[in-house]
C-alpha positions in Angstrom: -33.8 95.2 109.9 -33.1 97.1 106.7 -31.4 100.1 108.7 -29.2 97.5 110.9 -28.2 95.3 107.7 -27.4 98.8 106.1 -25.0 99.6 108.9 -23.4 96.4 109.4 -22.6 96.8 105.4 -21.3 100.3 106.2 -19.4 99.1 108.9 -17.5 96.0 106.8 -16.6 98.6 103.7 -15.0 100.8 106.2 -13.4 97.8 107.8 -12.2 96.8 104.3 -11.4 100.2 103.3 -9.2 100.5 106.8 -7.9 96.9 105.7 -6.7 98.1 102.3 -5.3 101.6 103.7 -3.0 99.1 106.5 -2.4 96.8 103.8 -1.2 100.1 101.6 0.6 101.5 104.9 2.4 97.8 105.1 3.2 97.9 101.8 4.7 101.3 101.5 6.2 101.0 104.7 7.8 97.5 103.5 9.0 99.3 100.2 10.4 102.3 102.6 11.9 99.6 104.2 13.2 97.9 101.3 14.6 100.9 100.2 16.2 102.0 103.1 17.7 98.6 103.2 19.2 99.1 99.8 19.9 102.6 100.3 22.3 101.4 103.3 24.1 98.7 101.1 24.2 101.3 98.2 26.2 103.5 101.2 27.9 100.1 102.5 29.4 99.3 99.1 30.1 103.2 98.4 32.1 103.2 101.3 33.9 99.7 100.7 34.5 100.8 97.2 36.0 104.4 98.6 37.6 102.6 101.7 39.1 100.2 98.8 40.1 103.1 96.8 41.9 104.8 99.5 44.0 101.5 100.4 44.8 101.4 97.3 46.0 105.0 97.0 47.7 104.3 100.3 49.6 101.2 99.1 50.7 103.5 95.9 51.9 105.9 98.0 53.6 103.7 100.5 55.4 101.7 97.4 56.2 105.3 96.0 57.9 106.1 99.1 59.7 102.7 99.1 60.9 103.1 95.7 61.5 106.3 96.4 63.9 105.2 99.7 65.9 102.5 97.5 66.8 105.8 95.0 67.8 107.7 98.4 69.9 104.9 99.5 71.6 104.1 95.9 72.2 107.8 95.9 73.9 107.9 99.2 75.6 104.5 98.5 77.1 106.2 95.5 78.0 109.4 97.5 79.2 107.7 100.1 81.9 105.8 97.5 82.8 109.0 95.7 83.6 110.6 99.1 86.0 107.0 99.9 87.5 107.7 96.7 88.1 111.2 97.3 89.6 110.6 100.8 92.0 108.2 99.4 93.0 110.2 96.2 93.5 112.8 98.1 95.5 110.6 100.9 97.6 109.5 97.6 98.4 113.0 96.9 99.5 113.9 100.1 101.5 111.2 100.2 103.0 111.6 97.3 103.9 114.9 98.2 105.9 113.8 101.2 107.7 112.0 99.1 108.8 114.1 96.3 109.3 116.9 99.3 111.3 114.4 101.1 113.1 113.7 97.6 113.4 117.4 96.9 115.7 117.8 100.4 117.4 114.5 99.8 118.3 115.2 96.1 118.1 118.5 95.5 121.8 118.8 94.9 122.4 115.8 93.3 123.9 117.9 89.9 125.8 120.0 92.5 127.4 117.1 94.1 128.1 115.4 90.7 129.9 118.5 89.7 131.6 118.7 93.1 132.9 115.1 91.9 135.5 116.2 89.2 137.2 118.8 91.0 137.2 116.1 94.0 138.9 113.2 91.9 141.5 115.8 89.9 142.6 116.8 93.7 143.0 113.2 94.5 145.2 112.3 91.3 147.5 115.2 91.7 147.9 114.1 95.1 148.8 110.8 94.2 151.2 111.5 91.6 153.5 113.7 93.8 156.7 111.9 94.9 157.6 110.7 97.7 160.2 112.7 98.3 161.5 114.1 102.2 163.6 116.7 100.8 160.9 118.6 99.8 161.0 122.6 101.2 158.8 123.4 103.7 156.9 125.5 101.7 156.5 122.9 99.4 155.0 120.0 102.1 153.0 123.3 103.8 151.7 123.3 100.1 150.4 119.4 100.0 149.3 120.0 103.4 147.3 122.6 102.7 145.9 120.3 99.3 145.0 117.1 101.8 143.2 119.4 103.7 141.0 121.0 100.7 140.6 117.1 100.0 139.7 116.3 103.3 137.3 119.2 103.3 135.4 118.3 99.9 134.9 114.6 101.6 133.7 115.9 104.7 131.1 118.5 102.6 130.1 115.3 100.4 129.8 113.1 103.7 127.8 115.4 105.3 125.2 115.7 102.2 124.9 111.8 101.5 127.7 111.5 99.0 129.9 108.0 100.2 132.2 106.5 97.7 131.9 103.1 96.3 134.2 100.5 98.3 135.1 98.5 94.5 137.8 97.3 95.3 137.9 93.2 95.5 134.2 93.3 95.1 132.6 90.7 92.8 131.2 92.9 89.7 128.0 94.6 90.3 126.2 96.3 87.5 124.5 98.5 89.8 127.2 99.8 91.2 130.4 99.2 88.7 131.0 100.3 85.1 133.5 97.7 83.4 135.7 99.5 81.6 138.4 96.5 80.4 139.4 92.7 82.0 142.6 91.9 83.1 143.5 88.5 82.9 144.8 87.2 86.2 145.2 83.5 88.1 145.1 85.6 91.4 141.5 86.2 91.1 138.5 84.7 90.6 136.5 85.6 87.8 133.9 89.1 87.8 136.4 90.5 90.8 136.9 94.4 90.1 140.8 94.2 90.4 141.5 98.0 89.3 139.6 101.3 89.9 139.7 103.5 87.1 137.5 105.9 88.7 136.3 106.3 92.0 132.4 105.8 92.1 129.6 107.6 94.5 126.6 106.8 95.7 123.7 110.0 97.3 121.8 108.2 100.2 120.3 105.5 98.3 120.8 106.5 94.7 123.9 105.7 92.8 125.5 109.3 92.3 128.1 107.8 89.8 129.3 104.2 89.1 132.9 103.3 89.9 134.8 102.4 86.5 137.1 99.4 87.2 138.9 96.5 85.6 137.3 93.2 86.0 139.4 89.9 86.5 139.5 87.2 84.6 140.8 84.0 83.8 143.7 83.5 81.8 143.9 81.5 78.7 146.7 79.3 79.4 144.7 78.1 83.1 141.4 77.6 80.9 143.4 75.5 78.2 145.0 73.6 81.6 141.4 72.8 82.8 
């Protein structure tokens, strides 16, 4: 009985001993688990926290590159302005140009044609101021003839480079156009009515050459005193 008591003792320590070694195995494999539990939300929140880092990195560089855009566009918004104004300053200048070229032809000779002017209107008075005479020689009238013509000729050349004379003549007074020069008191005429050319005026295409000196009308006293 002893030797079957002793075994059935042996037998329950090395069922208690196998007890403890699961219950130690349980234990450390619960700890392993445990651990390999945390280890994986260690790795889970390493990786959020990275994943999280590298959105954030990717939203810096995505608003770098935004900001980055509006500097590109501001820049080629103001490029694109400085190029306009260039185009059109340069549009001006060509312009301009044109014109003064277009002046140049047109008035080039403006000094020349005033200077033409005097010879022109001393022709004209000596013309006027010979008599009217039909006993003249021939060579004399061939003589006139020959003046009209030179007249004639310095008209034409004026004419034909923009140079037209002033029609003054009972025109109402125009400053533009007319130099006063003295009134004449007159019941014939209205008043500011050029009634006498002094001297003949000119005008180049547009430009007034040289303003016609005349004699304005104007009313007599003894009218006014009668009104």
């Amino acid at each position: 009985m002893s030797n079957k008591y002793q075994k059935v003792k042996d037998n329950e320590k090395k069922a208690d001993i196998i007890t403890d070694k699961d219950e130690t195995d349980l234990d450390k494999n619960q700890r392993n688990i445990s651990k390999s539990k945390e280890e994986i939300n260690q790795n889970k929140n390493k990786e959020n926290l990275e994943e999280s880092e590298q959105n954030k990195k990717k939203l810096e560089e995505k608003n770098q590159e935004q900001d980055q855009s509006i500097i590109y566009e501001e820049e080629i918004s103001k490029l694109r302005e400085e190029k306009l104004r260039l185009l059109a300053e340069m549009e001006n200048i060509r312009k301009r140009f044109e014109r003064e070229k277009s002046d140049s032809i047109r008035y080039g000779s403006t000094n020349l044609a005033r200077d033409i002017l005097s010879p022109h209107d001393n022709l004209a008075r000596a013309l006027e101021n010979i008599p009217d005479n039909k006993n003249l020689s021939d060579p004399l009238n061939n003589f006139i003839d020959g003046l009209k013509m030179v007249q004639k000729e310095f008209t034409t050349i004026l004419e034909k480079h923009g140079v037209k004379k002033i029609d003054a003549l009972n025109k109402k007074f125009d400053h533009n156009l007319h130099l006063a020069m003295l009134e004449i008191e007159t019941d014939k005429k209205e008043n500011g009515i050029v009634v006498q050319e002094i001297q003949s005026g000119y005008t180049m295409h547009d430009r007034l050459l040289r303003p016609a000196s005349v004699g304005v009308s104007k009313k007599s006293k003894k009218n006014k005193d009668i009104k």
